[in-house]
N, C-alpha and C positions, 0 to 999 in steps of 0.2 A: 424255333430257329428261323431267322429270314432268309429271304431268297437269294440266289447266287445276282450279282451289278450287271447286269452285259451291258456293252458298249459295240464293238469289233468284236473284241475279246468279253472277257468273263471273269467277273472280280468272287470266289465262292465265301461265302460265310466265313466270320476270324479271319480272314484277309485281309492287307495291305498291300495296294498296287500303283506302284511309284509310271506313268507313263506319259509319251510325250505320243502329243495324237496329232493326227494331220487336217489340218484346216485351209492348205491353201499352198501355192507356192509362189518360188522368188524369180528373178528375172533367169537365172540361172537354170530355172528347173529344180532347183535344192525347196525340200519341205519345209514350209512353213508349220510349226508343232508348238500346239500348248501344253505346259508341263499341268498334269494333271494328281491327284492324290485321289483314291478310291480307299474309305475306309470300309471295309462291309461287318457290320457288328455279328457278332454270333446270337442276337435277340430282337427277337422282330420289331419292328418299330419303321417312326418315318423316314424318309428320306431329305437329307438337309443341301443344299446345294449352298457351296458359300463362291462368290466370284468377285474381280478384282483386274484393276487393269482393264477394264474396257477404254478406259482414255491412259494412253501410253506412259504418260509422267505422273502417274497419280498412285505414288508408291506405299503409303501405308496399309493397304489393304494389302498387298503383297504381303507383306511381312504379319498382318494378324494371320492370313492362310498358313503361310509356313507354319507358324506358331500353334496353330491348329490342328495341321497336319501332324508335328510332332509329338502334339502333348495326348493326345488322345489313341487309345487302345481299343483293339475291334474284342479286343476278349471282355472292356467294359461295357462297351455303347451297344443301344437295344435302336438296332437299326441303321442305317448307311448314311455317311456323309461324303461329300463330292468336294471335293475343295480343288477347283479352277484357276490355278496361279495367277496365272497372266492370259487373258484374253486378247487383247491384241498386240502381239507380237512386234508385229512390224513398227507400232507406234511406239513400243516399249525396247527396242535395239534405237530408236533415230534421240528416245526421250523427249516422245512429240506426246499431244493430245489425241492426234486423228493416225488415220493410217497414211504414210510419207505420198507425196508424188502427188494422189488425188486429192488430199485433203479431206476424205471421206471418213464420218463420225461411226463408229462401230456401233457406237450407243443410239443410232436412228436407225439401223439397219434389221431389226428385229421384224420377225423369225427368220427372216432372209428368206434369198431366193436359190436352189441351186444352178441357174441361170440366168445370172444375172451380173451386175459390176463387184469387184473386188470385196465389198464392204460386205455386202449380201451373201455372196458365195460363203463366206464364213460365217456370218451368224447364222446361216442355215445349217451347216454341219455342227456348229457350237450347241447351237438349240434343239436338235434333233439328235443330237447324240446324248448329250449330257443331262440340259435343262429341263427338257420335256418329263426325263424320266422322277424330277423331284416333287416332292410333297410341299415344297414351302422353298422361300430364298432369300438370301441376303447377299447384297451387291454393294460393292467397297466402293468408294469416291472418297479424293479432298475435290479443296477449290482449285479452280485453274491458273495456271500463272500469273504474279502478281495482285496475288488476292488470300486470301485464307479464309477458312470457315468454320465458325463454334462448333463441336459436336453434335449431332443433331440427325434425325433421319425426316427419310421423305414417303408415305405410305397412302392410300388411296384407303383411310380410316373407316369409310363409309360401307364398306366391304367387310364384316365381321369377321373371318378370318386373317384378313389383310390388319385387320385392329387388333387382334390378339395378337399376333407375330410385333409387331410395332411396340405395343404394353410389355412385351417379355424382353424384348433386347433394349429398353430401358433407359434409352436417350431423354432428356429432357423436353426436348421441342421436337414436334413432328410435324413437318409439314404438311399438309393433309390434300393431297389431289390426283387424276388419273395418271401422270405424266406425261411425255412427251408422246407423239406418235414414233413408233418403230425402239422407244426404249426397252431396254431389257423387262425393268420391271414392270411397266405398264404391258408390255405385250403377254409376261408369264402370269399378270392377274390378270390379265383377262379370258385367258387358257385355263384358268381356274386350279393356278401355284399361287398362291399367296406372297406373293415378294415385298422387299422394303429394301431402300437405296440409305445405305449409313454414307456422309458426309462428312469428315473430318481432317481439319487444317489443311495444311498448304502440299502443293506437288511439288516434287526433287527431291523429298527427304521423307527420313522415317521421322515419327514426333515421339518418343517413347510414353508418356502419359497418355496420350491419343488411343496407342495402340495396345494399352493397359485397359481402357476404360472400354475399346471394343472386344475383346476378349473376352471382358467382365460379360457383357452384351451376351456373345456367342453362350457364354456358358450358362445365362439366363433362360436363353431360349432352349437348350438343350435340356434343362430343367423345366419347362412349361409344358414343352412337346414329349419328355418321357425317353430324352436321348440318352442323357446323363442320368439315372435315379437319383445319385448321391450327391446330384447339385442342388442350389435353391434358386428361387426366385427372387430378384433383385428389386429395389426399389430405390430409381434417383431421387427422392428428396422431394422434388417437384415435377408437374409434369405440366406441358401445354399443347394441344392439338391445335395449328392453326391452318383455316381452311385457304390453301392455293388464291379462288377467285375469288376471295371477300376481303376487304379493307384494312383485315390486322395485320397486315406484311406490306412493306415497302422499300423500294432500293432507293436511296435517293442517291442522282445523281446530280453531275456537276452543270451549274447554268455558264459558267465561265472558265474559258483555258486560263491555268496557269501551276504554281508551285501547290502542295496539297499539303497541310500540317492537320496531322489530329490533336483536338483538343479531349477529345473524349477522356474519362477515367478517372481514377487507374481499374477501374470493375465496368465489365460490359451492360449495367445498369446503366441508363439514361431515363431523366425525366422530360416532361413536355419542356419545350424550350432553350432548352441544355444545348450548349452549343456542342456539335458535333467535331466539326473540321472549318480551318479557313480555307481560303481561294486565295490567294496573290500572286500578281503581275513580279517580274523579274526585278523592279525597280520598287516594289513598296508601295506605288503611288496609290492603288485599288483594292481594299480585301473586299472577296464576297465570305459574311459566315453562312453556315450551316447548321439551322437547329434542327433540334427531334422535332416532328409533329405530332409525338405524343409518346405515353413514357413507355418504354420497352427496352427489350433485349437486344444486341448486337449480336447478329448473327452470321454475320459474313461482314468485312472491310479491304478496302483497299490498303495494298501494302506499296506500290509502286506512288513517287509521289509528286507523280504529277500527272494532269487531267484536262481533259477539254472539252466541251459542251455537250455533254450527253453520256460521257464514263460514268458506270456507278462507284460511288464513294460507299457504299454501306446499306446491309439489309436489316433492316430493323424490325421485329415483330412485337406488336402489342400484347399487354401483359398486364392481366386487372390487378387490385388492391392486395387481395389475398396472394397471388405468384408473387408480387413484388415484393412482401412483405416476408416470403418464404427466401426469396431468392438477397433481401435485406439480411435477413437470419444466417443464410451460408456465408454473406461477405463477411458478419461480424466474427464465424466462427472460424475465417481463415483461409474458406473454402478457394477464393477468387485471389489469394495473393499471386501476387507475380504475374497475375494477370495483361499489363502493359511491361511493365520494368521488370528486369533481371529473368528475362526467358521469358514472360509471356506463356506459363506455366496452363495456365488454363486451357489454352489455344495446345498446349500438347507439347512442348518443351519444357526440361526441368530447368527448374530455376536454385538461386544459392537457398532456395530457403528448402529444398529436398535435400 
């Protein structure tokens, strides 16, 4: 049998504990509280920490937690799962990125301070209540307003446990580096929790294929780590680790303000030269294009369309013969319909062809 979750409180074995914790307060004096789920299995096993909403408007991961929250029984799971709604609050009541007023990023503020500015005071309680106590993590992101971003996660691969966690929730492309200073996840890998940041399309909305496809994730790793027995181990198809500070990844951005049309598509395949997007002035008189500088995957693009000398238009990552020709293989088999037209199905909205 596993051990009883303490928090404040005490979550005992075969438990379910629905609770909203206090992280901070409002100008009022009224509790700032994250709505938390405590599953504790009745079989010993790891502890999974899944979180979401650290940037306010970034709602799909919301909704795979709930989803997780519900579908899972502590009289099945050999061992605890944490599932952390909404971390920041305040940013998630305004449907901001940051926390309102200061402008201060939750996601820099790791492990926090309990004496310290707003941003801090919270991730300190967040991190020492919850976080610290997991075996492993997964942390929910899309892209940020006006933008959207392919499925994909972000993993410091070089770290063996940090690499098996990443290989089990079964994204396609990972990107592979420490992260930011004060990030959640770089700060719980280096506390020696194994984390990965899942990244998936766009904030404001749920994407239901997105949040089909993380789930899928969740229940992979619950199967590698021994959460789940009766799950399996997944396998997307293809896979590509691309390292953070070396040349196979680029945003390319705009050298010119103006109007922004993608040419790309209709599949997030591009080859070297392939033009990307134009650039044009209000009147027509000037287009700048935009090609690939070599062939790869779309993994994050502008959705807002128009831009000015230094916006990025599009992250692209390199992709040798063999992925390309894997990833050729899924467009012929259908994989990538609806990709640009009719939903954008790939990107995590259904399209007329589901």
């Amino acid at each position: 049998m596993t051990n009883p979750f303490r928090y404040d409180g005490e979550v005992a074995p075969g438990e379910v504990r629905h609770l909203r914790y206090e992280v901070g307060e409002t100008y009022l004096g009224d509790p700032i509280e994250i709505p938390v789920t405590v599953l504790n299995g009745e079989h010993d096993g790891p502890t999974v920490g899944l979180t979401a909403a650290l940037h306010g408007d970034e709602l799909n991961g919301v909704k795979v937690i709930q989803e997780v929250a519900d579908r899972y029984d502590p009289d099945d799971i050999h061992g605890t799962v944490v599932c952390c709604h909404v971390l920041n609050v305040p940013g998630y009541l305004a449907q901001t990125r940051d926390i309102p007023i200061y402008d201060q990023d939750l996601n820099r503020a790791f492990p926090g301070k309990p004496r310290s500015n707003t941003a801090e005071r919270m991730a300190d309680r967040i991190y020492r209540t919850f976080v610290e106590k997991c075996d492993l993590l997964l942390d929910f992101h899309t892209s940020t307003r006006n933008r959207t971003t392919m499925f994909h996660t972000r993993a410091d691969t070089t770290n063996e446990r940090v690499d098996r966690l990443a290989r089990a929730f079964g994204a396609n492309v990972v990107i592979s580096g420490p992260g930011d200073v004060g990030s959640l996840r770089r700060t719980a890998t280096e506390n020696g929790i194994p984390a990965v940041t899942v990244e998936m399309g766009k904030a404001h909305r749920f994407q239901p294929t997105l949040i089909e496809r993380a789930l899928d994730g969740v229940a992979s790793v619950f199967a590698e780590f021994g959460v789940d027995p009766t799950a399996t181990v997944g396998w997307p198809g293809w896979f590509r680790v691309v390292p953070a500070d070396q040349g196979d990844k680029t945003w390319l951005r705009a050298d010119t303000g103006g109007l922004v049309e993608m040419r790309w598509g209709p599949y997030p395949l591009v080859r070297e030269g392939e033009t990307i997007c134009t650039i044009t002035d209000h009147f027509k008189h000037s287009e700048k294009v935009v090609e690939a500088p070599f062939t790869g995957i779309l993994v994050g693009v502008l959705e807002n369309p128009v831009a000015q000398p230094g916006h990025p238009l599009c992250h692209l990552v390199r992709i040798d013969e063999t992925t390309r020709d894997e990833i050729q293989a899924e467009i012929d088999r259908g994989e990538f319909d609806g990709y640009r037209q009719r939903g954008l199905r790939w990107r995590g909205e259904r399209s007329e062809l589901d």
